[in-house]
C-alpha positions in Angstrom: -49.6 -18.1 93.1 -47.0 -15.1 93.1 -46.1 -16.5 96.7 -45.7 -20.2 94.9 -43.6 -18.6 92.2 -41.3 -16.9 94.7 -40.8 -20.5 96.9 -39.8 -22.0 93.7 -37.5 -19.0 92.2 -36.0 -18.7 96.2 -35.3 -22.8 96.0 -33.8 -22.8 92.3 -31.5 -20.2 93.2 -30.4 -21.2 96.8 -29.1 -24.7 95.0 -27.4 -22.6 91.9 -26.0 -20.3 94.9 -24.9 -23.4 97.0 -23.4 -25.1 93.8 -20.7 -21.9 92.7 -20.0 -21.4 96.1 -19.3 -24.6 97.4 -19.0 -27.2 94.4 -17.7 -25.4 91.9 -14.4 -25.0 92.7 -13.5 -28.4 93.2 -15.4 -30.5 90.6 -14.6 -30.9 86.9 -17.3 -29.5 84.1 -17.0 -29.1 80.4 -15.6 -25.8 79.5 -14.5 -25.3 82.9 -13.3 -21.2 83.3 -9.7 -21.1 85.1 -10.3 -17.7 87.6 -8.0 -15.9 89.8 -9.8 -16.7 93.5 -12.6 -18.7 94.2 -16.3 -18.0 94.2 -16.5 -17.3 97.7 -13.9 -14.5 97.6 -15.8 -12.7 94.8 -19.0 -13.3 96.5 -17.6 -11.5 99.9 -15.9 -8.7 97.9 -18.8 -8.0 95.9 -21.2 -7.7 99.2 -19.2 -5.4 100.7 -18.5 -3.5 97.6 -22.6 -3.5 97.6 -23.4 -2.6 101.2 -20.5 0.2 100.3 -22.4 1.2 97.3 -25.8 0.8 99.1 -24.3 3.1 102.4 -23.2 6.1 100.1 -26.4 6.2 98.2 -28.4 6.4 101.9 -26.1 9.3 102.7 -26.1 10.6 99.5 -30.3 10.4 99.1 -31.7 14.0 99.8 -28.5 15.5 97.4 -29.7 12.9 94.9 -33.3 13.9 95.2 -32.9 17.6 94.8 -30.3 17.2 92.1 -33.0 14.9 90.1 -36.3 17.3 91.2 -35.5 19.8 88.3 -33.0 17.6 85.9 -34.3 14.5 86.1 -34.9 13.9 82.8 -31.6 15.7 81.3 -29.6 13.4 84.1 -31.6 10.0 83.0 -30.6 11.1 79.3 -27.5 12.4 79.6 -26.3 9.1 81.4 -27.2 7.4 78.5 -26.2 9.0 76.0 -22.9 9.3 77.2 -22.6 5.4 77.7 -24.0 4.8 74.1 -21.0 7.1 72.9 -18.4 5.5 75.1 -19.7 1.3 74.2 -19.7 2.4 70.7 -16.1 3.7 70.9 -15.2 0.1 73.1 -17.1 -1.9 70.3 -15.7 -0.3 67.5 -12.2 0.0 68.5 -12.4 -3.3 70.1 -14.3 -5.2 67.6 -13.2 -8.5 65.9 -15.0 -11.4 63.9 -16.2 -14.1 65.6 -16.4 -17.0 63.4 -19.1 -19.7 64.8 -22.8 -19.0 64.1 -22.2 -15.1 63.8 -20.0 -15.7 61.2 -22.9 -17.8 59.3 -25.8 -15.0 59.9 -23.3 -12.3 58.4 -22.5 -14.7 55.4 -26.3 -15.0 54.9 -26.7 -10.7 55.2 -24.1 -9.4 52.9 -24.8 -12.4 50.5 -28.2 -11.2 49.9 -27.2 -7.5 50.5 -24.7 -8.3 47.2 -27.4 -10.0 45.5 -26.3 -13.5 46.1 -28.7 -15.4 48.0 -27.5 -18.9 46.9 -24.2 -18.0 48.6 -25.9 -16.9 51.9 -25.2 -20.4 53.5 -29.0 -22.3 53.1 -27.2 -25.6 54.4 -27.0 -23.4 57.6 -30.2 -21.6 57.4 -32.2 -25.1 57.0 -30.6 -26.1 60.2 -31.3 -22.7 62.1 -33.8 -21.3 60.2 -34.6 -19.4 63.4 -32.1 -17.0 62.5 -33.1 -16.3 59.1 -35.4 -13.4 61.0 -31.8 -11.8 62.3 -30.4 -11.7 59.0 -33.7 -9.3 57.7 -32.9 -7.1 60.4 -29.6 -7.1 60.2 -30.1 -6.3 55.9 -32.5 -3.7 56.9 -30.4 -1.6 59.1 -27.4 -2.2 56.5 -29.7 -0.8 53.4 -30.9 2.5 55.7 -27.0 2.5 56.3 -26.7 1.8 52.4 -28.4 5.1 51.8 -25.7 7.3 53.4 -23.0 5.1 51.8 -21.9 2.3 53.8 -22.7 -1.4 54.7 -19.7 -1.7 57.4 -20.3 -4.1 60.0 -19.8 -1.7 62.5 -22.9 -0.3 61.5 -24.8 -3.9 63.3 -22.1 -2.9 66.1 -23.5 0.1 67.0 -27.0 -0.5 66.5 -26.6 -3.0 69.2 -25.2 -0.4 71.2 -28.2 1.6 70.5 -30.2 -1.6 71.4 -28.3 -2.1 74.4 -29.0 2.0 75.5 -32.7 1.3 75.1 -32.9 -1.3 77.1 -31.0 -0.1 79.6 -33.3 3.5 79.5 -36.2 0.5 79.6 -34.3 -1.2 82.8 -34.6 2.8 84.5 -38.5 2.6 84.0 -38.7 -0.9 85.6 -36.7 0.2 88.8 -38.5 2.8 88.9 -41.6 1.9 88.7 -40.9 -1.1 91.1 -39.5 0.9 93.7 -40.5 4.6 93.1 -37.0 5.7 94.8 -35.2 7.4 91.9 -32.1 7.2 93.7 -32.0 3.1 94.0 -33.6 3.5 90.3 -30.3 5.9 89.1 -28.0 3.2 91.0 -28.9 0.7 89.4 -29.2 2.4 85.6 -25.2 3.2 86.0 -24.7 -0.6 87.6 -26.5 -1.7 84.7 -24.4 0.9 82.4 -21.5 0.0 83.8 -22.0 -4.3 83.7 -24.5 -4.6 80.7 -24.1 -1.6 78.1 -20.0 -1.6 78.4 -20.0 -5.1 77.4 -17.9 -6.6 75.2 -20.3 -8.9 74.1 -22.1 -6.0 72.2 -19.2 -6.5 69.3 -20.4 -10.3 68.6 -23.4 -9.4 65.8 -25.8 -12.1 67.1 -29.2 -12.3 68.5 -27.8 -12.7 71.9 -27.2 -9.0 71.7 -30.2 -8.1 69.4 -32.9 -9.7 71.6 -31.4 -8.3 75.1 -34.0 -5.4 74.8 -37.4 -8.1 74.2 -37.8 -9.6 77.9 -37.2 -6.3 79.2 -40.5 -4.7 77.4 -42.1 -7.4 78.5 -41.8 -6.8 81.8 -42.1 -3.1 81.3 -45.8 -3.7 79.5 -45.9 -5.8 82.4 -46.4 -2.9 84.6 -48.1 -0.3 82.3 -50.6 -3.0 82.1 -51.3 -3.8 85.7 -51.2 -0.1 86.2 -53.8 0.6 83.5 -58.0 0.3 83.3 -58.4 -3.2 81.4 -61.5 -1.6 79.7 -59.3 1.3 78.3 -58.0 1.7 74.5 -54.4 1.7 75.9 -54.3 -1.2 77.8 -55.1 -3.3 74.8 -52.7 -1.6 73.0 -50.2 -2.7 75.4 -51.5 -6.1 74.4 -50.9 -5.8 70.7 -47.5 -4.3 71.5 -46.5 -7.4 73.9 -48.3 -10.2 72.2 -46.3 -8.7 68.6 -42.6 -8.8 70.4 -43.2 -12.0 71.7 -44.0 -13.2 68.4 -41.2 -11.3 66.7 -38.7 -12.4 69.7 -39.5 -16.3 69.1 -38.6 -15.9 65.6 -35.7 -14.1 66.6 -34.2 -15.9 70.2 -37.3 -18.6 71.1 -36.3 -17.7 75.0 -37.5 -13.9 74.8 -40.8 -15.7 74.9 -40.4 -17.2 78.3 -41.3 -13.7 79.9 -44.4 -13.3 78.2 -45.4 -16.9 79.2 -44.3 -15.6 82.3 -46.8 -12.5 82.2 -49.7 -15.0 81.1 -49.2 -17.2 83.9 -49.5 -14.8 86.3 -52.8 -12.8 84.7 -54.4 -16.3 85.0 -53.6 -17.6 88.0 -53.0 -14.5 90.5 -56.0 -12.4 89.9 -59.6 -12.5 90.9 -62.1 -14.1 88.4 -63.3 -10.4 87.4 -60.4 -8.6 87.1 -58.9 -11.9 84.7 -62.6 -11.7 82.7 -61.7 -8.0 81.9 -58.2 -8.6 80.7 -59.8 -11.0 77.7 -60.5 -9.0 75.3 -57.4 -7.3 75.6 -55.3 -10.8 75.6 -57.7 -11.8 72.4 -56.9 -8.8 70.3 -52.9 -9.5 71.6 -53.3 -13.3 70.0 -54.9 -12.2 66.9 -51.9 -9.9 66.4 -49.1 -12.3 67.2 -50.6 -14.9 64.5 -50.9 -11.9 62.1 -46.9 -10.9 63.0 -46.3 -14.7 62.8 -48.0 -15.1 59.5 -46.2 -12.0 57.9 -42.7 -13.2 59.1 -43.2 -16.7 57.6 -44.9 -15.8 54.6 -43.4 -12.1 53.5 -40.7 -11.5 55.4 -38.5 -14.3 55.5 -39.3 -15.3 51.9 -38.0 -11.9 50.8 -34.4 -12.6 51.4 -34.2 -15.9 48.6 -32.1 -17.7 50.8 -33.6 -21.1 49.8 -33.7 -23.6 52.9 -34.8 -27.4 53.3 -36.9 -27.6 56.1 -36.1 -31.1 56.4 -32.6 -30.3 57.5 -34.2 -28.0 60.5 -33.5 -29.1 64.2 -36.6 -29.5 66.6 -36.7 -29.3 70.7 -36.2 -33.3 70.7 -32.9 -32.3 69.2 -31.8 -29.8 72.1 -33.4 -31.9 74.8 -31.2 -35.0 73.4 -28.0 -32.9 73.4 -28.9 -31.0 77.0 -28.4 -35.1 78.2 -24.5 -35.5 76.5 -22.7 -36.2 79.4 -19.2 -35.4 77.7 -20.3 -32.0 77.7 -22.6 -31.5 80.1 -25.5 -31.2 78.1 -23.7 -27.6 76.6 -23.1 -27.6 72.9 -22.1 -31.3 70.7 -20.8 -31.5 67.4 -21.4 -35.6 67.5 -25.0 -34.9 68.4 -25.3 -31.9 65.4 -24.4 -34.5 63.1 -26.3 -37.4 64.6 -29.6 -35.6 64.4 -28.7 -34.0 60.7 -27.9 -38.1 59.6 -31.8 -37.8 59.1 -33.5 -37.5 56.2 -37.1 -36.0 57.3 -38.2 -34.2 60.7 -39.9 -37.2 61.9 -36.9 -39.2 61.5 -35.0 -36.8 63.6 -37.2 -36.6 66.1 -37.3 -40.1 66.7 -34.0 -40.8 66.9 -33.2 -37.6 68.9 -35.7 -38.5 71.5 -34.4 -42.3 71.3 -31.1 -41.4 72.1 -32.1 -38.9 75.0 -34.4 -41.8 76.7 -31.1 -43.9 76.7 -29.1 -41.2 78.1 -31.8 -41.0 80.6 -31.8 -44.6 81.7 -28.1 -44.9 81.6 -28.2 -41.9 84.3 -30.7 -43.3 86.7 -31.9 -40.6 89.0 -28.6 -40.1 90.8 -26.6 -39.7 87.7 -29.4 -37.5 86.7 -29.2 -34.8 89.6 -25.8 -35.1 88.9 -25.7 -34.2 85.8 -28.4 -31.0 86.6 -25.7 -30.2 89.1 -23.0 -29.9 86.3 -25.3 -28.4 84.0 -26.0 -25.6 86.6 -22.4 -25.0 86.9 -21.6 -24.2 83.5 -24.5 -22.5 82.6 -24.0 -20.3 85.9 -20.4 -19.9 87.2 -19.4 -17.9 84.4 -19.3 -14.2 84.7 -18.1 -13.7 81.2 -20.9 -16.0 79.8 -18.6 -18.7 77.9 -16.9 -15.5 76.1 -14.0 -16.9 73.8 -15.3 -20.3 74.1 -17.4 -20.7 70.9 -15.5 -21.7 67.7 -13.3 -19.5 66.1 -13.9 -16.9 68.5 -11.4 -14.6 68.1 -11.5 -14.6 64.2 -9.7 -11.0 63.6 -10.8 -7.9 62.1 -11.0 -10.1 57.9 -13.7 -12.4 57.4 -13.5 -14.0 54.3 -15.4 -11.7 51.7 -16.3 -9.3 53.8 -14.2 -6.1 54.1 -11.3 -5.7 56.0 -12.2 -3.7 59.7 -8.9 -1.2 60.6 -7.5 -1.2 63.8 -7.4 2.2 65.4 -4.6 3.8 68.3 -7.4 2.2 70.9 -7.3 -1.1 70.0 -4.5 -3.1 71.1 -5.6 -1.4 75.1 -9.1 -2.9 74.6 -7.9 -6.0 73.4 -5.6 -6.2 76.2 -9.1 -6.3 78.6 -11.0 -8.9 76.3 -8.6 -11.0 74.9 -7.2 -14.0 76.8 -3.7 -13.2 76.4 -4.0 -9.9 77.2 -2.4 -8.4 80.2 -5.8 -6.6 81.7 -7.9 -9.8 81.0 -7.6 -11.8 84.3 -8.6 -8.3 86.0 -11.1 -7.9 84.1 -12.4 -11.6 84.4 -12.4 -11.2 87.8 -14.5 -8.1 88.0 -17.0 -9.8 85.6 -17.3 -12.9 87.8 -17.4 -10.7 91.0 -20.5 -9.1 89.2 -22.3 -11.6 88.3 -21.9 -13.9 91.8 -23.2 -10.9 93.8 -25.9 -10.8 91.2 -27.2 -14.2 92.2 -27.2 -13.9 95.6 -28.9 -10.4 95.4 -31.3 -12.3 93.7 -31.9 -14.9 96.7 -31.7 -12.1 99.0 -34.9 -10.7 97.0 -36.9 -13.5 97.4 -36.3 -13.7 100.7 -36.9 -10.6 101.6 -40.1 -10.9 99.5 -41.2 -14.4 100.9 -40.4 -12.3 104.6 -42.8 -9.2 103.8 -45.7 -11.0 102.5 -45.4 -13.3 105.9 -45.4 -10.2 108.1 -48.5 -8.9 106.3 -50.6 -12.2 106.8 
C-alpha cells in the first residue's frame, strides 16, 4: 500500500512539477502572479543553493555533532526562541488588517468580547459557521489577555507566532525521528524558521495560521504510535490525543483532517491482520473521544458565544465542488457562485442546485476541457510561492478597522512594509525568494519519492 501511495504522490507531483516548469509561464490563469524570471530559473537557483546547503552541512557534520552532544537541547530551544522573538517583532511592526473573511471572524470576537453578539456578523457566521470555532479561541486567548489588561489584536498576532514556534519545534521531532541525523534535522528546523515561522502570513488572524500546527501532530502521533506497544496505556492515549485534534481541526480548517484520514488509511491497509487487530481498541477509544469533542463543540462551545446563525444560510461540499468547476476563475474563489448558492432558501435546495450547476459545467467541459481545466487549477493553486498573498479582498486594509482600535505604526514599519507590500521597493526580491522556495520545495518532494520508490526496489 505505502509503495501504491508513493506511485501515486510521485505521479501527482511529476505533472504539478511539469505544469510550473513548463506551462506556466506561457498560459493565462485567474489570478495570474507577475514574477521577476521564470520557474525554471528559480528552480536551478534553488538546487544549487540546496546542493550548496546540503555540501556545507556534510563538511560541517562531525562540528555539528559534537556541538549538539552536550547542548542539544539549549541549541534546539534557543533557535526557537529566538525566531519566536524576531516573527513577533516582523508581525507586530509589520501588521495591517486584512479585510475579507479575517475581517468577519474579528467582527464576530470583539462583538461578543464587548457584549454584543447580535453585532458579531450571524449573516456571515450562517454561511461559514465553520469558523465560529475560531472566533472561541480567538475570545479565549483575548479574555486570558483581558486579565493583564488588554484585548489588542496583536495579542492573536503573536499567539500565532507562538503557534507557528510549536509547530516548527513539532517539525524538529518529525525530522528527527525520520531521519535520526540531528544535523539534516537542525537544517531543516532553521529552513523551516527561516520559510515558515518568519512569514508574513502569521499577521493575517485566520485559521490558515491557527491550524498550521494540527497536520503536523498528526504526523508526529503518527510516529510515537508506530513506535509504541499497541497494548500499552500510552499508545491509546496517543489515540485520544489524535482522534480529539482531528475533531477540533475539522471544526476549525475541515483539511487538517485529511492527515488523520491519511494515518487511518495506512493502519488499515499497510499492516498485518495482527498488528491492525491490536490497534482497535486504541482507534475505538480515539472515536469515542472525537464524538465526545465533536458533541461539546456543537453543543457547549459554540453556543456559548450567542452569535445567533441560520443554518439554512450554511454552504455544503456540493457548493465548493460547483464553484471548483467556474471556469472564469479556474475553479478558485466566485462571488456569482456565493450568491447563486445563498439564492436558496433551505440546504436541500442548495444542494440541488449547486450540484445541478456543477454537472452542467461538467458536460459543457467534456473530458478535454476537463484536464484542462485540472491543468489551470494546478497552476494557481501551485505556482504561487506567496500563496495568493494580497489577492483576497481588501487585503491590505491598514492598521483601523472599523470599531476596532487603531494599531500604531512603529520606526520598523514602513522597512517591513517595503518587503510585503506590492509597492514596496524590497517586494519583487522578496517574491522572488518566496517563489524560489517553494519551486525547489516541490521538486525535493519528487526527488523523495523517487528516491523512496528506488530504495524499496533495491531491497526486493
Amino acid at each position: 500500500m505505502k509503495k501504491a501511495i508513493c506511485i501515486t504522490f510521485a505521479i501527482i507531483q511529476l505533472i504539478t512539477v511539469s505544469l510550473l516548469l513548463f506551462a506556466a509561464g506561457s498560459t493565462d490563469y485567474y489570478i495570474k502572479r507577475d514574477q521577476m524570471y521564470p520557474n525554471a530559473a528559480y528552480a536551478f537557483a534553488g538546487l544549487l543553493l540546496t546542493a550548496v546547503l546540503c555540501f556545507t552541512a556534510v563538511k560541517c557534520r562531525r562540528g555539528f555533532e559534537a556541538l549538539f552532544s552536550g547542548y542539544k537541547r539549549g541549541i534546539i530551544g534557543a533557535t526557537i526562541i529566538l525566531f519566536f522573538i524576531f516573527s513577533v517583532f516582523l508581525c507586530v511592526s509589520g501588521f495591517f488588517f486584512s479585510d475579507w473573511d479575517p475581517a468577519a471572524v474579528l467582527y464576530g470576537v470583539y462583538g461578543v468580547l464587548h457584549g454584543h453578539p447580535e453585532e458579531a456578523g450571524a449573516t456571515y457566521f450562517s454561511n461559514h459557521p465553520n469558523n465560529l470555532l475560531l472566533v472561541w479561541i480567538y475570545l479565549t486567548v483575548l479574555r486570558i489577555a483581558g486579565v493583564f489588561g488588554t484585548d489588542s489584536v496583536l495579542v492573536l498576532v503573536v499567539f500565532q507566532c507562538m503557534l507557528s514556534s510549536l509547530s516548527a519545534y513539532i517539525f524538529f521531532r518529525i525530522l528527527n525521528s525520520l531521519t535520526g541525523d540531528i544535523t539534516v534535522s537542525y537544517t531543516g528546523l532553521l529552513i523551516y524558521e527561516f520559510w515558515i515561522v518568519l512569514s508574513p502570513w502569521f499577521i493575517i488572524t485566520y485559521s490558515d495560521e491557527t491550524g498550521i500546527l494540527l497536520p503536523l501532530l498528526t504526523l508526529r502521533l503518527y510516529q510515537k504510535l508506530l513506535s509504541s506497544d499497541p497494548d500499552r496505556k500510552m499508545s491509546r492515549i496517543y489515540w485520544v490525543i489524535m482522534s480529539v485534534t482531528a475533531a477540533a481541526g475539522y471544526f476549525l480548517k475541515p483539511q487538517t483532517i485529511l492527515a488523520y484520514l491519511a494515518v487511518i488509511v495506512l493502519f488499515i491497509f499497510d499492516g498485518e491482520k495482527e498488528a491492525l487487530k491490536n490497534r482497535i481498541p486504541g482507534f475505538l477509544y480515539g472515536a469515542v473521544s472525537a464524538a465526545v469533542c465533536i458533541i461539546i463543540i456543537k453543543a457547549a462551545v459554540i453556543p456559548s458565544l450567542g452569535i445567533e446563525t441560520d443554518s439554512s444560510k450554511s454552504f455544503g461540499m456540493a457548493h465548493y465542488f460547483m464553484m471548483g468547476l467556474n471556469d472564469e476563475t479556474d475553479g478558485a474563489y466566485s462571488d456569482e457562485d456565493t450568491l447563486y448558492t445563498d439564492g436558496f432558501d433551505t440546504p436541500e435546495a442548495k444542494r440541488e442546485a449547486d450540484l445541478k450547476l456543477a454537472s452542467e459545467r461538467l458536460e459543457k467541459y467534456g473530458a478535454a476541457g476537463l484536464i484542462k481545466h485540472a491543468a489551470k487549477k494546478t497552476m494557481v493553486n501551485f505556482n504561487d510561492g506567496l500563496f495568493a498573498w494580497g489577492v483576497d479582498g481588501d487585503f491590505f486594509a491598514g492598521r483601523k478597522l472599523e470599531d476596532i482600535d487603531e494599531i500604531p505604526e512603529n520606526p520598523v514599519t514602513e522597512r517591513v512594509w517595503s518587503f510585503i507590500m506590492p509597492e514596496g521597493a524590497a517586494y519583487d526580491r522578496y517574491s522572488s525568494i518566496q517563489q524560489m522556495t517553494w519551486i525547489t520545495v516541490l521538486i525535493m518532494d519528487l526527488v523523495a519519492a523517487a528516491m523512496i520508490l528506488l530504495r524499496r526496489s533495491q531491497s526486493s
